[in-house]
C-alpha positions as CSV (number, residue, x, y, z in Angstrom):
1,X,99.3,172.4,1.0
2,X,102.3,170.0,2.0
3,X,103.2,169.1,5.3
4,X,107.0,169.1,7.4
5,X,108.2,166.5,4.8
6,X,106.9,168.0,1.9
7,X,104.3,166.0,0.9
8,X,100.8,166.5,0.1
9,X,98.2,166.7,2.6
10,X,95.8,164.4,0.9
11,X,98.8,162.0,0.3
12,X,99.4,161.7,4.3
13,X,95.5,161.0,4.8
14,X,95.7,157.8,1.5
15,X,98.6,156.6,3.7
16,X,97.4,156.8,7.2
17,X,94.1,154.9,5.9
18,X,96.1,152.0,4.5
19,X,98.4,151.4,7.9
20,X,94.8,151.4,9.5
21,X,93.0,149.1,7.1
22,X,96.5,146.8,7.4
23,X,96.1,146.9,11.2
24,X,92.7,146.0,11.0
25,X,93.3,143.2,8.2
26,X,95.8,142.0,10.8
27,X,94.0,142.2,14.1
28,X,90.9,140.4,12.1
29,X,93.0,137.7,10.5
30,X,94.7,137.3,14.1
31,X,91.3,136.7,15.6
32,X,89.6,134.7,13.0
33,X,92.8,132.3,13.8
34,X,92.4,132.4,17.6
35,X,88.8,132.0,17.2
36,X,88.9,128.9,14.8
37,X,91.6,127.6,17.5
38,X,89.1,127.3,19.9
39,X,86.3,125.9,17.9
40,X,89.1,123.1,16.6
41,X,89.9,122.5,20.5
42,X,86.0,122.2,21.2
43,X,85.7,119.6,18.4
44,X,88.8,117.1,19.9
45,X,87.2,117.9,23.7
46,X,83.5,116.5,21.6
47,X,85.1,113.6,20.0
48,X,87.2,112.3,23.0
49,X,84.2,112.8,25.0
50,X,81.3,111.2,22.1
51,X,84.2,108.1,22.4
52,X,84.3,107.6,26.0
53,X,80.5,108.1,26.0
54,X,80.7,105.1,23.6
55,X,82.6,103.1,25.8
56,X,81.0,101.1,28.4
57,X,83.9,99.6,30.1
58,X,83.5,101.9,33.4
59,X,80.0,100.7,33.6
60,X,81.0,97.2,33.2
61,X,83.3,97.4,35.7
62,X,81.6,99.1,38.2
63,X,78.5,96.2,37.7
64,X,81.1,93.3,38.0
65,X,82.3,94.4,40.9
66,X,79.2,94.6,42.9
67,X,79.7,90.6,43.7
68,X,83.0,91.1,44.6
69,X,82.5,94.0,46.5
70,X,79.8,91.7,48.6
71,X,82.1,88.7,48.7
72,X,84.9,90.5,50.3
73,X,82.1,92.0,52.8
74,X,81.5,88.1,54.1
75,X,85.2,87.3,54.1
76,X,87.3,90.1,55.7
77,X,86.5,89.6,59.3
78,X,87.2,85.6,59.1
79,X,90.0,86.0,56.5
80,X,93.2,84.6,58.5
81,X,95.6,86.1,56.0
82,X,95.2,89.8,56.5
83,X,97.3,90.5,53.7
84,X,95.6,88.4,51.0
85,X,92.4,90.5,51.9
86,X,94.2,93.4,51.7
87,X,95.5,93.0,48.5
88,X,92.4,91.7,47.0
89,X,89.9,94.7,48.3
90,X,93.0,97.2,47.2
91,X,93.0,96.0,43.9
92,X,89.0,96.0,43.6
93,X,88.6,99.6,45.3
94,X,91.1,101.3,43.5
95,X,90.1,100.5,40.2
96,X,86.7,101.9,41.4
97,X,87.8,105.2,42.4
98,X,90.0,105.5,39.0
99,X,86.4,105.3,37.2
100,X,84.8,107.6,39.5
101,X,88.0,110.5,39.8
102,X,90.2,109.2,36.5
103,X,88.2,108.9,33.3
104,X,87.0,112.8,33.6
105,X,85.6,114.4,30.7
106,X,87.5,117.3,29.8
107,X,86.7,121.0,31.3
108,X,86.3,124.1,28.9
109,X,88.1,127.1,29.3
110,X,86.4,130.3,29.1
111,X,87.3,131.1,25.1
112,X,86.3,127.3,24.6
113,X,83.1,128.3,26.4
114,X,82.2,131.0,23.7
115,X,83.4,128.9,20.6
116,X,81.0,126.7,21.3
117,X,78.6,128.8,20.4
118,X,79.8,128.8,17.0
119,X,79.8,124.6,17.0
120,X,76.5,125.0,18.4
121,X,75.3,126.9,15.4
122,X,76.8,125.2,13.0
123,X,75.6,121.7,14.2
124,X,71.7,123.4,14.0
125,X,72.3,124.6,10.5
126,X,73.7,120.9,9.5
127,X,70.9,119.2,11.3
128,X,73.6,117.5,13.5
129,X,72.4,116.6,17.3
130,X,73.8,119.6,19.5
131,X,77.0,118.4,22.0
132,X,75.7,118.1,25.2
133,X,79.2,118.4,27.2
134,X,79.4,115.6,30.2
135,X,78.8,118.0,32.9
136,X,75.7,119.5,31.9
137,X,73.9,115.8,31.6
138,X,71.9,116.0,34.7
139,X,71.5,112.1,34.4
140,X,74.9,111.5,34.3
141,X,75.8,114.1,37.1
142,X,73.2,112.4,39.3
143,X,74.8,108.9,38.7
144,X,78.1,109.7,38.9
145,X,77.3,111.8,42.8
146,X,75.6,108.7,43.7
147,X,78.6,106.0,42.9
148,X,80.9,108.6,44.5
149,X,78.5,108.1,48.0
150,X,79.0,104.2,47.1
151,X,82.9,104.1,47.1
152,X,82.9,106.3,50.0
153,X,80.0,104.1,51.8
154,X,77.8,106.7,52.2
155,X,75.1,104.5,51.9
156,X,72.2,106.8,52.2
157,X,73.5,109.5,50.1
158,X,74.1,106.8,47.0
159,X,70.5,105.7,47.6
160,X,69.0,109.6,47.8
161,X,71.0,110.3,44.4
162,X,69.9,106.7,42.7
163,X,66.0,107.3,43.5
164,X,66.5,110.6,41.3
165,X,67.8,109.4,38.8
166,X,65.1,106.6,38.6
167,X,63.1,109.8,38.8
168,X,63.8,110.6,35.5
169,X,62.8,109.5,31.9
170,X,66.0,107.5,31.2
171,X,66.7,104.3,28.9
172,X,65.7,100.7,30.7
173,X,69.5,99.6,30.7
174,X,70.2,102.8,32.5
175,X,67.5,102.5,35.0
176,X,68.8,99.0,35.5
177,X,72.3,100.3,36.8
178,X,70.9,103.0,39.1
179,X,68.2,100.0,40.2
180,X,71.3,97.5,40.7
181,X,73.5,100.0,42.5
182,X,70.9,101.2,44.9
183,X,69.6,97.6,45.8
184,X,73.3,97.0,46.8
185,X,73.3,100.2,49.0
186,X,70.2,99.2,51.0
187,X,71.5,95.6,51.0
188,X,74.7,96.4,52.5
189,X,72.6,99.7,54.6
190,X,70.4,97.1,56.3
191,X,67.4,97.7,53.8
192,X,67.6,93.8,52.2
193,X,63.8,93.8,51.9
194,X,64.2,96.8,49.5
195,X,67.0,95.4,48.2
196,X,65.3,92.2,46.9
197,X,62.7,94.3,45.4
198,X,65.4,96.2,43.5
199,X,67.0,93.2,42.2
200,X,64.2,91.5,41.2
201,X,62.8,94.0,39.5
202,X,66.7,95.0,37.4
203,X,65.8,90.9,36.1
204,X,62.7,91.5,35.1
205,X,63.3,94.5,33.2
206,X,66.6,94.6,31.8
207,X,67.9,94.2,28.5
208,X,71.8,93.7,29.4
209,X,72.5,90.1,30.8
210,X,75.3,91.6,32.7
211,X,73.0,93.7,34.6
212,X,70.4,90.0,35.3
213,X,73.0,87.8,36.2
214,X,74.5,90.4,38.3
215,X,71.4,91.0,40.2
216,X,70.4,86.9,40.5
217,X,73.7,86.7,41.9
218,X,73.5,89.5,44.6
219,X,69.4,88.2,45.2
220,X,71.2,84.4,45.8
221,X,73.9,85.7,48.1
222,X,70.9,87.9,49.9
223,X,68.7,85.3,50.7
224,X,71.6,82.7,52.0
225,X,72.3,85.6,54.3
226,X,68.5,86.0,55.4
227,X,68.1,81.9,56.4
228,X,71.3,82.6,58.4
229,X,70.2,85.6,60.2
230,X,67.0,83.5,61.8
231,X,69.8,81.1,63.9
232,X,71.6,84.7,64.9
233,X,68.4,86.5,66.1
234,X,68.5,83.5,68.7
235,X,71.4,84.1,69.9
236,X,71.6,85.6,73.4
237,X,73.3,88.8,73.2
238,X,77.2,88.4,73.0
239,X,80.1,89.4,71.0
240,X,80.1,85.9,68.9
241,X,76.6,87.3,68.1
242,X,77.8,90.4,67.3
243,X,80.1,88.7,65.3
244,X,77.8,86.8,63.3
245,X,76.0,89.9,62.8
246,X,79.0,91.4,61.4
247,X,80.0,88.3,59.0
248,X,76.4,88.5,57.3
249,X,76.9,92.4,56.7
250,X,74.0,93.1,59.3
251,X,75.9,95.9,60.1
252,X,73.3,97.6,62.8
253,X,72.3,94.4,64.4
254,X,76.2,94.1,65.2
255,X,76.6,97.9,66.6
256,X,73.1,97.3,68.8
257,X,74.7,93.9,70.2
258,X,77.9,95.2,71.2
259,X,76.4,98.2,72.9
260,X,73.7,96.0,74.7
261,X,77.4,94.0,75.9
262,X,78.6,96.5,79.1
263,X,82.0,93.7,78.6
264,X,82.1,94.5,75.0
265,X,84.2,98.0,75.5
266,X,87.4,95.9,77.6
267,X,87.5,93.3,75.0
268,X,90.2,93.9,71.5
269,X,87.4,91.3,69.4
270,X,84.7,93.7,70.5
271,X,86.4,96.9,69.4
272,X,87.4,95.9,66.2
273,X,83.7,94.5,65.2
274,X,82.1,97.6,66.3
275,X,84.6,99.7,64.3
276,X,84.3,97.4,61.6
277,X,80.4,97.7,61.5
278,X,80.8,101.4,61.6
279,X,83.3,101.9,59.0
280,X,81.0,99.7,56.7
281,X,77.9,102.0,57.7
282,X,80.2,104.9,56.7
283,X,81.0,106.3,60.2
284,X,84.6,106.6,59.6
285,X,86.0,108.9,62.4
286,X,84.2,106.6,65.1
287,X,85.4,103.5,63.8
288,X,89.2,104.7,63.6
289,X,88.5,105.7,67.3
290,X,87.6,101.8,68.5
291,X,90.2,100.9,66.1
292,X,92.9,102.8,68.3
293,X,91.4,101.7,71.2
294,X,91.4,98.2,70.3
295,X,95.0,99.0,69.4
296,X,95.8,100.3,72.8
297,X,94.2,98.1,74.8
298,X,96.3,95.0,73.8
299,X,99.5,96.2,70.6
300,X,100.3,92.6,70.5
301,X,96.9,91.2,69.7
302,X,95.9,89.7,65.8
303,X,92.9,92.1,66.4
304,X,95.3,95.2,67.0
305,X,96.9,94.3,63.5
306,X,93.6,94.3,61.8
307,X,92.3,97.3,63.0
308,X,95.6,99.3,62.3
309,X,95.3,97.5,58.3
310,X,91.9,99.2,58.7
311,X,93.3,102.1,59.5
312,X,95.4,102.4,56.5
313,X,92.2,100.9,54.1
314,X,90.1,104.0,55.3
315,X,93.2,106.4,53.9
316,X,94.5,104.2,50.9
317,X,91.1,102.5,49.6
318,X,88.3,104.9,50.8
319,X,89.2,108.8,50.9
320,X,89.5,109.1,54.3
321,X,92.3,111.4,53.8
322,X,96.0,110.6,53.9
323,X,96.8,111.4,57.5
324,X,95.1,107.9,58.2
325,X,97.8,105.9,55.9
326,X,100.5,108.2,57.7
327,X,99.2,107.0,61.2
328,X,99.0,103.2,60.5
329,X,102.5,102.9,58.5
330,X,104.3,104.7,62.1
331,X,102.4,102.2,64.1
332,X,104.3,100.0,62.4
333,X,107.6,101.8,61.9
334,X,107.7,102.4,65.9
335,X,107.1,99.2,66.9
336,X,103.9,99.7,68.2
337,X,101.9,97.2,65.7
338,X,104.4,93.6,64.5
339,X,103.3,93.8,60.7
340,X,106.0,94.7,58.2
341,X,103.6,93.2,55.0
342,X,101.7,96.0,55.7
343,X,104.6,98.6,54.7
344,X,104.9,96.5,51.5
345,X,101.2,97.1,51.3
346,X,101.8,100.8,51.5
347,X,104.3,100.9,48.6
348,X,102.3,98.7,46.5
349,X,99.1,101.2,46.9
350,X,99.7,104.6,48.0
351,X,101.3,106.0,44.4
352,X,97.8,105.2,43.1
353,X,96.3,106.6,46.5
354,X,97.6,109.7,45.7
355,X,96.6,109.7,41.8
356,X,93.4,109.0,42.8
357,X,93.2,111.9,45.7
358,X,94.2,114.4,43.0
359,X,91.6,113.5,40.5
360,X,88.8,113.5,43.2
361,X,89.5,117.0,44.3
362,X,88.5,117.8,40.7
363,X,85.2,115.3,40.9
364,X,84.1,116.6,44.3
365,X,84.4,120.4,43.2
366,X,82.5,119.7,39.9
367,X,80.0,117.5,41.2
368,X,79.5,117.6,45.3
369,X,80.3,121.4,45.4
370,X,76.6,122.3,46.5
371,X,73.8,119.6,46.9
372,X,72.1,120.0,43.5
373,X,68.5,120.9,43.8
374,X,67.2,117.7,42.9
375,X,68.7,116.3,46.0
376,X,66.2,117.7,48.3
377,X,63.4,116.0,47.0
378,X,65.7,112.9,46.7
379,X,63.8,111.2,49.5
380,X,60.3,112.0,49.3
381,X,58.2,108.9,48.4
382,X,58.9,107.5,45.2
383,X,56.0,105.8,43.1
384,X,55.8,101.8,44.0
385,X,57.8,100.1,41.2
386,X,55.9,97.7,38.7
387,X,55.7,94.3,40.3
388,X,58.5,92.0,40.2
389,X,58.8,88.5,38.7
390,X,58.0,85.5,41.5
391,X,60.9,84.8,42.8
392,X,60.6,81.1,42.0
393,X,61.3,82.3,38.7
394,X,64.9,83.7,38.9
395,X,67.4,81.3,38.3
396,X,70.5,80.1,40.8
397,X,73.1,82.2,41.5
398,X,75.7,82.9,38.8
399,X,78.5,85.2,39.2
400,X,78.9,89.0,37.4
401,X,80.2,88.7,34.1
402,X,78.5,85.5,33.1
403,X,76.5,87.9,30.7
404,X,78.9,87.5,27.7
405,X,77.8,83.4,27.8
406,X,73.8,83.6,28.6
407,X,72.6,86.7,25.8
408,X,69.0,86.8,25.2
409,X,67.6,84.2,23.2
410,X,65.7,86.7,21.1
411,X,68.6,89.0,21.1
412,X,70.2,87.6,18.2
413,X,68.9,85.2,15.0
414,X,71.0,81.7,14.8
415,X,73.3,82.6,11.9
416,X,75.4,79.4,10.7
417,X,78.4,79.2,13.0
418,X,81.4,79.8,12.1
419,X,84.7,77.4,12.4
420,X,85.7,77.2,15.9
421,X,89.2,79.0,16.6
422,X,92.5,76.9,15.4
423,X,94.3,75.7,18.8
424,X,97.1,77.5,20.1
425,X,100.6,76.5,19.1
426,X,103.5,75.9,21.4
427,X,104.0,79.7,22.0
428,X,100.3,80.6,23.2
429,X,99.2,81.8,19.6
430,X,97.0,80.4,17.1
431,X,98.2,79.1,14.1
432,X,95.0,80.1,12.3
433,X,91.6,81.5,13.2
434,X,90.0,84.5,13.8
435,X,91.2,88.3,13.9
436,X,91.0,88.7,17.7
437,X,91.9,92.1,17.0
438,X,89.3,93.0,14.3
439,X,86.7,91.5,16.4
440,X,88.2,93.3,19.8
441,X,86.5,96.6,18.0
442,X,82.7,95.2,17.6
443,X,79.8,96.4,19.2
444,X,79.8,94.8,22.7
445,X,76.3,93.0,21.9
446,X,77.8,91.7,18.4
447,X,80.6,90.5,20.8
448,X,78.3,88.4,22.7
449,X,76.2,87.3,19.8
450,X,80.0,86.1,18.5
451,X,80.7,83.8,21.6
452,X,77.1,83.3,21.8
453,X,77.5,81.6,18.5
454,X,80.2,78.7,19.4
455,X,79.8,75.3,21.2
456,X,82.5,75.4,23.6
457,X,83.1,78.6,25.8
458,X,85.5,78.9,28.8
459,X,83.8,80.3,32.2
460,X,86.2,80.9,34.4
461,X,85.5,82.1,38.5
462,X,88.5,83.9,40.1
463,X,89.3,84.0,43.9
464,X,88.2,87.7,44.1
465,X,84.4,86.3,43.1
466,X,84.7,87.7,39.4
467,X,84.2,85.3,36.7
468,X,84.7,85.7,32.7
469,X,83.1,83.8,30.2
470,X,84.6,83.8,26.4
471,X,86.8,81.8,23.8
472,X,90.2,80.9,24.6
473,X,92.6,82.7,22.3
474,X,95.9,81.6,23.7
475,X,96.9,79.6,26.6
476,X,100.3,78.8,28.3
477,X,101.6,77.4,32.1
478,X,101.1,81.2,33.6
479,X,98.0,82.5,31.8
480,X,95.3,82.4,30.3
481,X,93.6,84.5,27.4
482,X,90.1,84.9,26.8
483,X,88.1,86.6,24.4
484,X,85.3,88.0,26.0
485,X,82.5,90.9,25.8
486,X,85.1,93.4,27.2
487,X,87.4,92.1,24.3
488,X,90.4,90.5,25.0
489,X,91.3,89.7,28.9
490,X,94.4,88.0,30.5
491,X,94.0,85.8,33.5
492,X,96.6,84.5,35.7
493,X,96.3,80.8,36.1
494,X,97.3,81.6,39.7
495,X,93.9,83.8,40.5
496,X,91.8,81.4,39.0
497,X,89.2,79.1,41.6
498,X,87.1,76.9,39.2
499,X,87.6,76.5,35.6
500,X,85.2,74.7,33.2
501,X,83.9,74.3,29.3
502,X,79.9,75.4,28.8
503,X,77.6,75.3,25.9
504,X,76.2,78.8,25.5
C-alpha cells in the first residue's frame, strides 16, 4: 500500500516518528537550557547575597550612628545656624535609610522560585548548608521591621519588633544590636530607666567593642541628661521649662508643660517646641500642624524658619511623603518664609530623597505589608534580663567607633609587631610600608587585631559626634586617611573636632 505520493505506508509512519522524536529532542534540549538558566541565576542571586551577608558595614553604620543620632537630638533646638544642622542630620539620616531601603537582597522570580528546588537538592546530596534566601530569615525580617520603626521614629513599634527578636535563640553580637537599638528607642521614647538596663547589659555581654563603647557612650550621655532633669523638674511650669525639657530629649515632659501653659498656643517659641517634641515622638501630622501655625502666627520670626526647615526634614530625611518638601520649598519661593539656603538644601538632598522613596516602597511591601504574627505577642512581658554589671564598673564615655582601638584583651595573642608604616611622602603616599589594600580585605576582627598591634594610632572625633580610630596611611592640608576596622576612610581636615595619638 503507498499513499498520494507514492510511497510506502510504513515509510510515512518511520518518518513521522523521527520529526516527533526531533521535536521532542528539541523542546527537551530547549528546556534543559531554560531550566539550567535559572538555576545559574539562583546561584549569582546566593552569592551576591552569602557576600553582603558577609559584610557588616550596614551594621557598623547603623551602630555608629546611634551617638550621632543622640548628639544632634541635644543640639538642633539651640543650634544658631539652621543650616549647619541641616546638613549634618541630612547627611546622617540619609545614609540610614539607604541601609534600610538600598542594600536589598535580590527578589526571585517565579521560574527562579522552582529552580531552587533543584539547588536545594543538590546542596543536600553535597552536604552543602541549604540557601536560606534573605527574606525568609525571620531574624533578619524582624530586625530589619524594627530599624525601619527607628528611622521613621516610631519608637514603640522598633521596641515591639526588637523584644522579638531578643525573643529568639540568636548569636550574643546579634542580641547586642537588637539590645543597643532598643535601649536607644526607650531612651529617646522616655523609657531611660529601661534604657540604662539595655545598655548596661549590651557591655556586659558583648563580644564586639563597637557594640560596648557604643553603649558606655549612650549610658554617659544618659546619665548627664538625668542630673540635668532634677534642676528642670523645679522649674515652675513655663515655656523655658518646656524648653529644657525639649533640649534633654524628655520629649513628654516638654508636650505636658506646654499644654499645662494656656499662653503657650499665642507664642511662635511655644509652637515650634511642641511640634518639635511631637515630631521626635513620631506624631508627624500634628507636629507639621504647630509647625504651620507657628509659621502663621509670626512669617518673619527665626522660629517660623525652623519650623518650615522642619517641614522639609519630615519629607526629605524621614518619609513623611514628598508633599511636605513641596510645601516648605513654596514657603520659600513665595516669599512667605526669608531662607534661600534652604532651596540649596533641597537640591543638595531631594535626588537621594527620591532614590530612597523608591526603594522603600519595595522594603515596606516585603516587610510591613501585614504585621507578622510574631508581632502580636511582641509586647507581652519578656523574661527579666540577666543582671547587669555595677555601673561603677563601666568606663567614661568614649564615642562610637572607638572599637577598632580598645579590642578585647583576650581577643587576640601579642604576636611580635610589625614595623610601623613608612611616613607619607610629599604627595600623601607612603614611600614604603604595608599593602593597605591587601589588608583592606581581612576579617574585620584581624583588622583590629592589626591596629591593635602598633604603638601609635590616630583617634580622631568629628563635629557630627563620630570618631575613627586607625593608622594614618596618608596625610595632606585637606585630608586625612586612616586605616581603620571599616578599611580605609577619608576625613576632611575641615570636619574634624579633636585630633590626638593613643597607645592601643
Amino acid at each position: 500500500m503507498t499513499d498520494a505520493r507514492g510511497l510506502p505506508a510504513g515509510e510515512k509512519f518511520y518518518r513521522s516518528q523521527i520529526f516527533s522524536g526531533a521535536v521532542f529532542v528539541a523542546a527537551l534540549l530547549l528546556f534543559a537550557f531554560l531550566w539550567f538558566f535559572m538555576v545559574h541565576s539562583v546561584r549569582i542571586k546566593e552569592l551576591r547575597y552569602r557576600l553582603k551577608a558577609a559584610n557588616d558595614q550596614n551594621t557598623s553604620v547603623r551602630t555608629m550612628s546611634l551617638v550621632s543620632r543622640y548628639k544632634l537630638l541635644r543640639e538642633s533646638a539651640t543650634e544658631n545656624d539652621p543650616g549647619a544642622t541641616y546638613a549634618r542630620e541630612g547627611r546622617v539620616m540619609q545614609i540610614l535609610a539607604e541601609t534600610a531601603y538600598l542594600n536589598d537582597a535580590e527578589e526571585f522570580n517565579f521560574a527562579e522560585r522552582a529552580a531552587k528546588l533543584t539547588v536545594d537538592f543538590f546542596d543536600l546530596i553535597s552536604g552543602m548548608p541549604p540557601y536560606k534566601h534573605e527574606r525568609s530569615s525571620k531574624e533578619n525580617r524582624i530586625l530589619e521591621r524594627a530599624f525601619y520603626h527607628e528611622i521613621t521614629r516610631s519608637y514603640k513599634d522598633a521596641i515591639a519588633q526588637y523584644d522579638v527578636a531578643l525573643g529568639l535563640r540568636s548569636a550574643p553580637d546579634t542580641r547586642a544590636y537588637a539590645m543597643l537599638h532598643r535601649g536607644f528607642c526607650q531612651a529617646v521614647g522616655g523609657s531611660r530607666t529601661k534604657a540604662v538596663g539595655d545598655f548596661k547589659e549590651v557591655i556586659r555581654t558583648a563580644t564586639d567593642e563597637e557594640y560596648i563603647e557604643t553603649a558606655k557612650a549612650l549610658l554617659a550621655m544618659l546619665s548627664e541628661i538625668e542630673s540635668a532633669l532634677k534642676e528642670v523638674d523645679a522649674m515652675p511650669a513655663s515655656v523655658q521649662k518646656a524648653a529644657a525639657y525639649y533640649n534633654l530629649t524628655a520629649y513628654d515632659q516638654a508636650i505636658t508643660t506646654l499644654k499645662a501653659v494656656p499662653a503657650a498656643q499665642n507664642n511662635s517659641e511655644a509652637l515650634y517646641y511642641l511640634a518639635r517634641a511631637q515630631e521626635e515622638t513620631g506624631q508627624a501630622k500634628q507636629a507639621a500642624d504647630n509647625y504651620r501655625k507657628a509659621i502663621k502666627m509670626n512669617a518673619a520670626a527665626p522660629w517660623a524658619v525652623k519650623a518650615n526647615r522642619r517641614i522639609f526634614a519630615l519629607g526629605a530625611f524621614y518619609a513623611a511623603g514628598k508633599e511636605y518638601r513641596i510645601e516648605s520649598k513654596a514657603n520659600v519661593e513665595k516669599g512667605i518664609i526669608q531662607d534661600a539656603e534652604l532651596l540649596k538644601d533641597a537640591r543638595r538632598f531631594e535626588k537621594v530623597s527620591e532614590r530612597i522613596e523608591e526603594g522603600e516602597k519595595k522594603t515596606v511591601a516585603a516587610y510591613l505589608g501585614e504585621p507578622a504574627p510574631e508581632v502580636k505577642t511582641a509586647l507581652a512581658p519578656t523574661a527579666t534580663p540577666p543582671a547587669p554589671v555595677p555601673a561603677a564598673k563601666t568606663a567614661p564615655a568614649v564615642a562610637a567607633n572607638s572599637a577598632e582601638v580598645n579590642p578585647p584583651q583576650t581577643a587576640v595573642a601579642p604576636p611580635a609587631a610589625p614595623a610601623a608604616p613608612a611616613p607619607p611622602d610629599e604627595k600623601g603616599k607612603n614611600v614604603s610600608g604595608p599593602d593597605w589594600a591587601k589588608l583592606e580585605k581581612l576579617p574585620r576582627a584581624e583588622k583590629i587585631a592589626y591596629i591593635h598591634r602598633h604603638k601609635r594610632v590616630e583617634s580622631v572625633m568629628l563635629e557630627n559626634g563620630n570618631q575613627f580610630s586607625g593608622l594614618k596611611i596618608s596625610e595632606n592640608k585637606e585630608k586625612l586617611i586612616l586605616f581603620t576596622a571599616l578599611g580605609r576612610v577619608v576625613i576632611l581636615k575641615s570636619d574634624i573636632e579633636t585630633r590626638e595619638t593613643v597607645a592601643p
